[in-house]
C-alpha positions, 0 to 999 in steps of 0.5 A: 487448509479448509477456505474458510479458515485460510479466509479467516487468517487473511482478514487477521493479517489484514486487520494487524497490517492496518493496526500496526501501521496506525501505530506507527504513526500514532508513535510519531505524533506522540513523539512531536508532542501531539499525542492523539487517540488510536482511533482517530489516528486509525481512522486517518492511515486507513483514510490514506491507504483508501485514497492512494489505492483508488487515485493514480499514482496514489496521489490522493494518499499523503492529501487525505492524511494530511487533511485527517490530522488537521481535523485532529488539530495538528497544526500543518507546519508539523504535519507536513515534516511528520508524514515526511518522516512517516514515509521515508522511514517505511520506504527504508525498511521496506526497501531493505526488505527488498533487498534482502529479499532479493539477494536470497530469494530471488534466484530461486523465485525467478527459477521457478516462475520464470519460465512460465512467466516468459512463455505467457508473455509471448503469448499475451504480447497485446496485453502487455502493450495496452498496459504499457499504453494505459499506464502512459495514457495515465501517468500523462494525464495524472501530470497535466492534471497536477500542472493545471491545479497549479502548485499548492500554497508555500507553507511554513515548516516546523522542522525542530517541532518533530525532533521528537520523532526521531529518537524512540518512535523512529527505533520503534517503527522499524519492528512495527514496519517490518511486522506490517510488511510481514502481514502483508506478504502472508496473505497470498502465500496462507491463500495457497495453502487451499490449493492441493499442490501449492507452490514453495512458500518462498516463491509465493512470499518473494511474489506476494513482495513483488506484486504488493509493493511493485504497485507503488511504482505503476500509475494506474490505480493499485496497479490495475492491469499490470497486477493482473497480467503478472498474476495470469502470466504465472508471476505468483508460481502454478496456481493450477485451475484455482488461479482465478479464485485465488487472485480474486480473494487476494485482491479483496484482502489487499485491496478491497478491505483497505478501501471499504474499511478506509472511505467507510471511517472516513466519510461520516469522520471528515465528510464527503467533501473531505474524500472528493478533494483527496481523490483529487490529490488535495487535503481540506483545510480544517 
């Protein structure tokens, strides 16, 4: 497959990814009784995905949210129970994707990345412990600094107000979810479609599984250092020479395009003092 052509499809995966998951919580809204505009609710997820890529243990995602739809007008004691829902919902399915996953692929992807992967790490033994390191060092500061700040004032909680959720958009968001994830997992195996002798798609799909949401688990900022020590060490199959270029446009499309998309709707949308107080883990009060 031509580059540019692979390039194009990943930034159509990349685009669908984030349409489909600002529909999600759009349907959720709507089911509460708080129908807002696509757009704004757009705005708002791509706000959040910004914030947690480029803030340790993602701790700026859920504030800058939450801030987005109080600028909406959706009242906070609803806010609050809504990502609540948002959120345990996605980590279901995702979690069942991993599950499933696991149980029909991992055998094989582990066969045929697993070796190499072990010879790599004997032989990047440093790497591996400054991430280690880096990844305390972070996870110690994150939480001297969430003790510092001090916890956030008690709020009142309109659990009955997102009854509504529950019923058709939480049956909605499952395929929704699933079709975001599916985008997602797409971009690294299309990416290695450029490669003369790419690895089988089910290694490169159980990898690009393992790498995107393995980030959720890792401290550092999305998953800086431990995302590129699996990459090198051969966790996404033989790439061959064409390694380097493959990880960097992977990146770009997973990462990079999230961000600059995210933080480019959100200044002139909330301000620039909105954005600093979610990367400090905080949402505006509106």
């Amino acid at each position: 497959m031509p580059l540019a052509t692979a390039v194009a499809l990943c930034l159509l995966l990349v685009a669908a990814d984030l349409a489909m998951r600002a529909l999600r919580i759009q349907l959720f809204l709507k089911g509460a009784g708080y129908p807002l505009p696509y757009r704004e609710v757009f705005v708002l997820n791509a706000f959040g995905d910004a914030a947690s890529v480029v803030t340790p243990l993602r701790i700026g995602g859920e504030p800058a949210r939450l801030g987005g739809m109080l600028f909406a007008g959706v009242p906070i004691a609803a806010a609050i129970p809504l990502l609540a829902v948002e959120v345990l919902s996605y980590s279901v399915v995702v979690a069942a994707a991993a599950f499933i996953a696991g149980l029909f692929y991992a055998p094989g992807w582990w066969r045929g990345v697993g070796p190499g992967i072990i010879e790599s790490v004997k032989w990047a033994i440093p790497w591996v412990v400054a991430v280690v390191v880096l990844s305390v060092g972070v996870w110690w500061v994150v939480r001297r600094r969430r003790r510092a700040l001090g916890k956030p004032p008690k709020q009142r909680i309109a659990w009955g107000s997102v009854r509504g959720a529950l019923g058709w958009p939480l049956a909605a968001s499952v395929p929704l979810t699933l079709l975001s994830v599916a985008c997602r997992v797409a971009v690294l195996p299309v990416l290695a479609q450029t490669l003369p002798a790419p690895p089988p798609v089910h290694v490169l799909a159980v990898s690009s599984f393992a790498l995107i949401y393995g980030q959720l688990f890792l401290p550092t900022p999305g998953g800086a250092g431990a995302i590129e020590l699996a990459f090198s060490s051969g966790a996404a199959g033989n790439l061959g020479g064409s390694l380097g270029t493959v990880f960097l446009l992977w990146r770009a499309c997973t990462t990079g395009i999230p961000v600059v998309v995210g933080f480019g709707l959100a200044i002139p949308r909330y301000g620039i003092a909105a954005v600093r107080l979610a990367l400090r883990g905080r949402h505006a009060q509106n």
